[in-house]
C-alpha positions as CSV (number, residue, x, y, z in Angstrom):
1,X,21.8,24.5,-2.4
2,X,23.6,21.2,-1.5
3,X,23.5,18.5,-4.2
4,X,21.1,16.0,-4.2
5,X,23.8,13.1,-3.4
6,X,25.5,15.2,-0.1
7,X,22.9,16.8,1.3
8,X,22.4,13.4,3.3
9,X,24.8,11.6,4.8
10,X,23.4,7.8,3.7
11,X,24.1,7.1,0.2
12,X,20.6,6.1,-2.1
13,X,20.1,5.3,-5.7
14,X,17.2,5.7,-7.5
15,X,15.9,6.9,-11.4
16,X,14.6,10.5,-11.6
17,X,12.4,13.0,-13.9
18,X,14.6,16.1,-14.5
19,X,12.5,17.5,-16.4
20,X,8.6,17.9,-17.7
21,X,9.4,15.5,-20.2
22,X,9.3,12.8,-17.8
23,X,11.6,10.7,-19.2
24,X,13.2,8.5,-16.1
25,X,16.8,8.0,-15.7
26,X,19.4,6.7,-13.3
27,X,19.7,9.1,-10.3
28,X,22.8,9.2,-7.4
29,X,20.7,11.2,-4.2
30,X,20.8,10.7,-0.2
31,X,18.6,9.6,2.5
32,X,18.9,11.1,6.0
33,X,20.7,9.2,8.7
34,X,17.7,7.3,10.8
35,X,16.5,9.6,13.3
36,X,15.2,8.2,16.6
37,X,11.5,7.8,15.5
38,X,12.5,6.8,11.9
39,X,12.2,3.6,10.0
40,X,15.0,2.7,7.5
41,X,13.9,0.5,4.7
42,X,15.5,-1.4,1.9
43,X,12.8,-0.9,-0.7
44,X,11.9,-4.4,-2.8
45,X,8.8,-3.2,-4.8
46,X,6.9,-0.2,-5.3
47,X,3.7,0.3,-7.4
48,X,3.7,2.9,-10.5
49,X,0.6,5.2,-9.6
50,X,-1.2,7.2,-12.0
51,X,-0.2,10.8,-10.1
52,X,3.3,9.5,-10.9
53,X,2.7,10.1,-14.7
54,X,1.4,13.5,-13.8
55,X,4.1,14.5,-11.1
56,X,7.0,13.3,-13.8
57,X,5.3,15.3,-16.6
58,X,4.1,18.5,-13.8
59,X,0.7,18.4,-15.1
60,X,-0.2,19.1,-12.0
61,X,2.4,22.7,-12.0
62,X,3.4,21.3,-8.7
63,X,6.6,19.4,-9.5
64,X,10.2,20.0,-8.2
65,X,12.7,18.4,-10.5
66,X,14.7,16.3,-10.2
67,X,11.8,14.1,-8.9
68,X,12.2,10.9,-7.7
69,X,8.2,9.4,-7.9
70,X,6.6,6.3,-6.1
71,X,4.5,5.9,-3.1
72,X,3.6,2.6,-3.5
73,X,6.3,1.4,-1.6
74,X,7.0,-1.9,0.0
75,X,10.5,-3.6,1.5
76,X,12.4,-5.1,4.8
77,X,13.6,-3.0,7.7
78,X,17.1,-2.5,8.2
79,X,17.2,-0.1,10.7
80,X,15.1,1.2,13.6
81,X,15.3,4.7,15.8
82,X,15.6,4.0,19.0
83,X,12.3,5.0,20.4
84,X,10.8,3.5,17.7
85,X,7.6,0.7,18.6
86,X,6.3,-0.3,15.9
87,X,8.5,-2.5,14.1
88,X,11.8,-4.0,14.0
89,X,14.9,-4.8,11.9
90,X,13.5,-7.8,9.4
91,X,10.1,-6.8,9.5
92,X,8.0,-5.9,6.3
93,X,6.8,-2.9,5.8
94,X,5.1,-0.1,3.8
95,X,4.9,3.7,2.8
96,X,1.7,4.7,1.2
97,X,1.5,8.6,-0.4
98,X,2.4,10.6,2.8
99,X,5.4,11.0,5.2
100,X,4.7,13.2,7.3
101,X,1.8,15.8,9.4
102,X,1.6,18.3,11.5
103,X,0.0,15.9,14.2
104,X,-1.6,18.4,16.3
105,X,-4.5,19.8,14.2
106,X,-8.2,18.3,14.5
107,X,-7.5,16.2,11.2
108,X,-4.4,14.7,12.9
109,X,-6.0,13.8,16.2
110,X,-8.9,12.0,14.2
111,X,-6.3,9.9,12.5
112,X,-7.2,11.9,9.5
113,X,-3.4,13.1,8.6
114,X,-4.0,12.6,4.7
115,X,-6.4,16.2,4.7
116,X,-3.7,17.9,7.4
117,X,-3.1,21.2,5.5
118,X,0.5,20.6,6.6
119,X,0.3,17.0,5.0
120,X,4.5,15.9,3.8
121,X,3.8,13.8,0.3
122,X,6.4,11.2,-0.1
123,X,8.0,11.8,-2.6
124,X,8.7,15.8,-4.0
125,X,7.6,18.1,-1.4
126,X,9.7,20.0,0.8
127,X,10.1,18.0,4.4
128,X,10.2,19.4,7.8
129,X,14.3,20.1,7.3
130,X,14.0,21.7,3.8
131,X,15.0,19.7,2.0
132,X,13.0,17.2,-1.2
133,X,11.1,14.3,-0.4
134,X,12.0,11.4,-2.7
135,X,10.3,8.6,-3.8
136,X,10.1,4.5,-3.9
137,X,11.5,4.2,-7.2
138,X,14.5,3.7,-5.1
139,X,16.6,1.2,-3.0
140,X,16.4,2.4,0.2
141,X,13.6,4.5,2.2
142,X,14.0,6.2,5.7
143,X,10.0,7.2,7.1
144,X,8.8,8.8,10.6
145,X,7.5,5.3,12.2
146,X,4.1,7.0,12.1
147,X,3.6,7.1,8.7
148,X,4.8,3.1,8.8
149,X,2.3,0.1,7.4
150,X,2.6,-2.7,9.2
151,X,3.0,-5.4,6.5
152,X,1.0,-8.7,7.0
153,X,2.5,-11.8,6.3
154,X,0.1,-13.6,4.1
155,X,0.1,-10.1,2.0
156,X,2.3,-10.6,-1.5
157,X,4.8,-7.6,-1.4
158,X,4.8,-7.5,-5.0
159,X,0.9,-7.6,-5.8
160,X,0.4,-5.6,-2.4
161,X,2.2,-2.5,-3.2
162,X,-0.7,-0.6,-4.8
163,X,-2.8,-1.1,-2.3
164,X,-0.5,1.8,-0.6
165,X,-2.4,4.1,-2.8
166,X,-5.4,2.3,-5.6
167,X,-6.5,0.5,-2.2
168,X,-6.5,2.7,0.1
169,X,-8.1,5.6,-2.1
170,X,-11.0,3.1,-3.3
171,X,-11.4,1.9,0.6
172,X,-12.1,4.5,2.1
173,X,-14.7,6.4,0.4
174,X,-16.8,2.9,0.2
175,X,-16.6,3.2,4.2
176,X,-17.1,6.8,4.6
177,X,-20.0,7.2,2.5
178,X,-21.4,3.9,3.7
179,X,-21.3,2.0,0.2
180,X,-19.6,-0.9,2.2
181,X,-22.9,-2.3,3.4
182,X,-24.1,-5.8,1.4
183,X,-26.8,-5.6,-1.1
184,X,-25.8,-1.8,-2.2
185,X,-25.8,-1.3,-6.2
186,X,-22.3,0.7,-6.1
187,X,-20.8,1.8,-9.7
188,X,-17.2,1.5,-10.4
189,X,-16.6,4.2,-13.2
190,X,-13.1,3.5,-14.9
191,X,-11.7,-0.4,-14.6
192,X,-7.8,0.6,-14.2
193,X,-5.3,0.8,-11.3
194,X,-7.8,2.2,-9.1
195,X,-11.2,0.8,-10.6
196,X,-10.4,-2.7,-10.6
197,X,-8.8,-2.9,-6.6
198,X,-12.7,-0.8,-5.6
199,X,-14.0,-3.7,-7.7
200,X,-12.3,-6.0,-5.7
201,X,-12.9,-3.8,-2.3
202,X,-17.3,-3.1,-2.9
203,X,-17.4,-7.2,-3.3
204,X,-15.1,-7.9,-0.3
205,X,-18.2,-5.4,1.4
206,X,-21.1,-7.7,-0.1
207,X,-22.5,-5.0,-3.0
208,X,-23.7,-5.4,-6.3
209,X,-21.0,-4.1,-8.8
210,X,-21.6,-2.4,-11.9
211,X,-18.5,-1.3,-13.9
212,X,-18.9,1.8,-16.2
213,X,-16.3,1.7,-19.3
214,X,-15.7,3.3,-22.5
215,X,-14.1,0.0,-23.5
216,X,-15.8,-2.9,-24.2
217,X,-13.2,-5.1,-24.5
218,X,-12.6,-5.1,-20.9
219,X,-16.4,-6.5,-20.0
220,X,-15.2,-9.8,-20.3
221,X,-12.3,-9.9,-18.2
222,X,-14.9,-7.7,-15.3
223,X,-17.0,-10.4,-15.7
224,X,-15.3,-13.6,-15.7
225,X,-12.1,-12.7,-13.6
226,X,-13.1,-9.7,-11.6
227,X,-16.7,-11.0,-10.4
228,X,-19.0,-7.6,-11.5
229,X,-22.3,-8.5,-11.7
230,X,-22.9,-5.3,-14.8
231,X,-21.1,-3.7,-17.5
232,X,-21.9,-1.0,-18.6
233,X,-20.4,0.6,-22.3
234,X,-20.6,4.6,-20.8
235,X,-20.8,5.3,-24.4
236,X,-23.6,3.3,-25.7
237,X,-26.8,5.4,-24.9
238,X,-29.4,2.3,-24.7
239,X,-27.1,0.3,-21.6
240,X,-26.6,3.7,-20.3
241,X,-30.4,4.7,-20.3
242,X,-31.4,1.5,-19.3
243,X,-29.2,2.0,-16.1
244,X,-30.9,5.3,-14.9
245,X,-32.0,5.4,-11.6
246,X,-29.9,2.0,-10.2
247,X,-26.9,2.8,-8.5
248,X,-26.6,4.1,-5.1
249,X,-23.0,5.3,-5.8
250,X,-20.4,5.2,-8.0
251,X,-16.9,5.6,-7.6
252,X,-15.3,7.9,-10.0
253,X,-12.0,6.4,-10.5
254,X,-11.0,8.0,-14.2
255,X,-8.4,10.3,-14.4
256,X,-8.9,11.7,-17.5
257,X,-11.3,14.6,-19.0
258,X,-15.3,12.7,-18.7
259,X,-18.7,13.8,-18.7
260,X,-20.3,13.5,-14.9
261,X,-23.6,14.3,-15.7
262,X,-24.4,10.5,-17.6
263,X,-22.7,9.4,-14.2
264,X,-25.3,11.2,-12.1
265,X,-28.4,10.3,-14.2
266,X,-27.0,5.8,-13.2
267,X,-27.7,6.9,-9.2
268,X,-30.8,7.1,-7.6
269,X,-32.2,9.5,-5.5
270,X,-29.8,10.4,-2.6
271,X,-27.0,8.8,-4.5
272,X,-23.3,9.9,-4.1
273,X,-21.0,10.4,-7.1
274,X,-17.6,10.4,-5.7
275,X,-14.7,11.2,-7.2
276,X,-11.5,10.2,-6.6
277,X,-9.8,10.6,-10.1
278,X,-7.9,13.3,-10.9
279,X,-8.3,14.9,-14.5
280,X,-6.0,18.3,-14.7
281,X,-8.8,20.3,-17.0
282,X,-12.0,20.9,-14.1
283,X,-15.3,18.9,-14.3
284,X,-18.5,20.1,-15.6
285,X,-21.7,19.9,-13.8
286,X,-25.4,20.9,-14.5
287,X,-27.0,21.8,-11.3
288,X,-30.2,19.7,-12.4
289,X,-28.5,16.8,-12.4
290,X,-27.6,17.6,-8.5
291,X,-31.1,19.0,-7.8
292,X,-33.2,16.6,-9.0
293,X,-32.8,13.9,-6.5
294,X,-31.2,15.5,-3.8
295,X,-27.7,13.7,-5.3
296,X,-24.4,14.6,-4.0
297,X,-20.7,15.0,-5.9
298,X,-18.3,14.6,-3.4
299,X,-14.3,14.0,-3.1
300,X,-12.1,11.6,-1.1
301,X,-8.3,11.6,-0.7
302,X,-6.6,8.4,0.5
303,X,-6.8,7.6,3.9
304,X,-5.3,8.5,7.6
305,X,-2.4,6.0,8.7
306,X,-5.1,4.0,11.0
307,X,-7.3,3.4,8.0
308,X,-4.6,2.7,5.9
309,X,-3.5,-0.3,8.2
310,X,-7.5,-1.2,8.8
311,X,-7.4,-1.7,5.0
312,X,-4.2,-3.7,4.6
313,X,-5.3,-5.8,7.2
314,X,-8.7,-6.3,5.6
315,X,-7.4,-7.3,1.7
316,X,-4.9,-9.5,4.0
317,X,-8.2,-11.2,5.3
318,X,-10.1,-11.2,2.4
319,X,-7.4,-12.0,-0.1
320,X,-7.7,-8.9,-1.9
321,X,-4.5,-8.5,-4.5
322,X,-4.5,-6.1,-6.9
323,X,-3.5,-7.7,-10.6
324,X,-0.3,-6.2,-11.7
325,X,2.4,-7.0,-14.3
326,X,6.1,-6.8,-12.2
327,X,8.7,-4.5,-14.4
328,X,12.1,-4.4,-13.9
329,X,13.6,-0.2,-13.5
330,X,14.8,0.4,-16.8
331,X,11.2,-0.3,-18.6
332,X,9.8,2.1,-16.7
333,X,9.7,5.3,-19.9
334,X,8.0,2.6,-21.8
335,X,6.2,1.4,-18.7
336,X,4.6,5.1,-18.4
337,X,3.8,5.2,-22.3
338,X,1.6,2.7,-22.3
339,X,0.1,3.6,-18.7
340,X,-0.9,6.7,-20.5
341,X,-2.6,4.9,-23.2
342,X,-4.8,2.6,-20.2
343,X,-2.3,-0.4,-22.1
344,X,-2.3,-2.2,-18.2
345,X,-4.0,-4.9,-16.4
346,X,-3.8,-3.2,-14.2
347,X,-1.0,-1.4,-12.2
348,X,3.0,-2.0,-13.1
349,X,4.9,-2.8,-10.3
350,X,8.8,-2.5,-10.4
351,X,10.6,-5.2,-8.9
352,X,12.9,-2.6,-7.3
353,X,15.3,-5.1,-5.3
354,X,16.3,-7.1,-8.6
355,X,16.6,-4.1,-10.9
356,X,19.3,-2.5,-8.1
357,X,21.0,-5.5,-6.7
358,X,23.9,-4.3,-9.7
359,X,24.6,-1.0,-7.4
């Protein structure tokens, strides 16, 4: 096996996970030289996701160690392959949770590359030459041109890095499932990274928004800062009760362990509950609560690289910027402590290019 800072020939630096205790450190690795489609990026932000917490920790029994995480990743181009098209050296750009697809099955020629069964994540998965992928937490980035976000120019870098992954995973099940229509009652269940950007998202769209907590002490800030018309307190039974029957859907956005069936008794008939949290223990169901209504569950993962860009462009328009709280490198253990106790409003982001410029 070649070591991780040879088996490339273009030095990078990053902090790593060697092991399930997660705990991040500083990491010598390599990128690959730029290829003649590729994109070569010096990283300046990159968002801390959820799945990071889980990949550092393999909660999910997927992770190969070391692991560099992030795939909320923003920066300037340095260096362009020379059949690349899409952008140029001093352009902004983005990586969002993949790098790479087969790009010849149905999903790929429907622009649907994030459910190719051959889907490359960006950051710990084997890549088409064998070796790691590695992650924005990171100072530079090398990416196929294809799996490039052009970045707009009225878009923060530093508040618009989550969108690589809470955005686009809250975008586009609204469109798919046709919540994105004004006047809809859509829930939002869970008001972190991912709840509060399909907050912002189902208002961009013209819906009535109801967020569904188990913390009170967040109704005040939904209301006032984020614009949701309801709060609901998913453990008071009264507010819950007197919610049954409203909703058209809800967007499950909680990533830990949670009853569904409250959430399906809030939608009314033909309502969709769909989920796009990830809890590692599986979710329990009763069938009733499916049958009577004709209600669906259903799932959603990210989005293909043209709906990706559709919804960059669209929070560019609509001034849709996620909250976040910038975090230099070396807070990042204590960073993911309090991520794990929800202690966020609402996603870090590490200020990548300041915490490197030392190296």
């Amino acid at each position: 096996m070649a070591k991780p800072e040879t088996e490339h020939p273009v030095k990078a630096f990053g902090w790593a996970a060697r092991d399930n205790s997660g705990t991040l450190s500083p990491f010598n690795f390599s990128r690959r030289d730029t290829g003649e489609r590729d994109v070569q990026f010096k990283v300046l932000y990159c968002g801390v996701c959820h799945s990071d917490l889980h990949m550092v920790k393999n909660e999910w029994g997927v992770t190969h160690y070391p692991v560099v995480p992030g795939h909320e990743i923003v920066g300037v181009v340095t260096e362009v392959g020379s059949k690349v098209e899409k952008v140029k050296a001093g352009d902004k750009v983005g990586v969002g949770v993949i790098v790479g697809s087969c790009r010849q099955c149905d999903q790929c020629s429907n622009d649907l590359e994030n459910y190719c069964s051959k889907q490359i994540l960006t950051y710990g998965a084997p890549y088409i030459d064998g070796t790691i992928t590695r992650g924005g937490y990171s100072n530079i980035m090398v990416a196929d041109e294809h799996f490039i976000i052009r970045w707009p120019e009225n878009l923060p870098l530093d508040a618009g890095a989550p969108l690589l992954c809470a955005g686009i995973t809250t975008y586009s099940p609204l469109r798919y499932y046709g919540l994105d229509k004004p006047g809809l009652s859509v829930g939002v269940n869970g008001l972190g990274g991912l709840g509060h950007v399909a907050v912002k998202f189902a208002k961009a769209f013209g819906t009535k928004v109801t967020v569904i907590s188990t913390s009170l002490g967040k109704k005040k800030e939904a209301i006032e800062h984020l614009g949701v018309d309801e709060f609901l307190v998913s453990s008071d039974p009264q507010q819950m009760q007197a919610a049954v029957g409203t909703l058209d859907g809800i967007i499950d956005t909680v990533s830990a362990e949670h009853p569904l069936v409250p959430l399906m008794s809030l939608l009314k008939p033909h309502g969709k509950l769909i989920v796009v949290g990830a809890p590692e223990k599986p979710l329990q169901l009763h069938a009733f609560s499916l049958i009577q209504g004709r209600k669906t569950v259903a799932g959603s993962a990210i989005g293909g690289m043209k709906e990706t860009q559709e919804m960059i462009d669209f929070a560019a328009k609509k001034n849709i910027i996620p909250d976040v709280e910038v975090i230099p490198i070396d807070y990042i253990n204590t960073a993911m402590d309090r991520l794990l106790k929800s202690d966020v409003k609402y996603r870090f982001v590490i200020d990548v290019n300041k915490s490197f410029n030392a190296h």
